[in-house]
N, C-alpha and C positions, 0 to 999 in steps of 0.2 A: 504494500500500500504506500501511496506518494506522501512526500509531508506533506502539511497544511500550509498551503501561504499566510504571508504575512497581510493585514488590512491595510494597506497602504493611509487610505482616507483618516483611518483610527489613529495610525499612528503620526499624523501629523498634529492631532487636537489633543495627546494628551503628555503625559512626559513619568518614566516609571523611575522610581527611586531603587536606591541603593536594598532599602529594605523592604520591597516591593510595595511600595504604596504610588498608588497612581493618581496623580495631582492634574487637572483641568484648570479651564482658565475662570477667571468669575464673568457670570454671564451678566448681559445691559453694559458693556461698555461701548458701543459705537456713537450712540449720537441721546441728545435731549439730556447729555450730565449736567449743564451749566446749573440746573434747577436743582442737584441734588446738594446735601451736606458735604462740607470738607470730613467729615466722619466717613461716609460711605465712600468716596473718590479713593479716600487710601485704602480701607478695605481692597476696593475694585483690583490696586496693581496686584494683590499676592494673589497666588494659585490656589484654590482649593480642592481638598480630599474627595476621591468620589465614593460612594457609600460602598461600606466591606461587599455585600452581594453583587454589585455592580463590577467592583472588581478584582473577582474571580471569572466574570465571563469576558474581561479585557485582558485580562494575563492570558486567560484560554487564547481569544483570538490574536497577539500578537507573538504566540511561543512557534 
């Protein structure tokens, strides 16, 4: 049986750590920020965690 490719698509939106934790980007950052909090703007730059179930079927699909 063949390996499994890799998702191309997937693995551009997400980024896997050391310890396998897979980190995405925070979502609402393209337009209409000017209205938001300087609280939520820095939030926005850091990456967040995506939920343990979620990934386990992203490790699947980029092994």
């Amino acid at each position: 049986m063949p390996k499994q490719k890799t998702k191309k698509a997937l693995i551009k939106k997400i980024r896997v750590t050391k310890s396998k934790k897979v980190l995405r980007r925070y979502t609402k950052q393209n337009h209409y920020n000017s209205k938001q909090t300087g609280n939520l703007k820095r939030k926005k730059r850091k990456d967040v965690r995506l939920f343990k179930g979620d990934e386990k079927n992203v490790l699947k699909a980029t092994a």
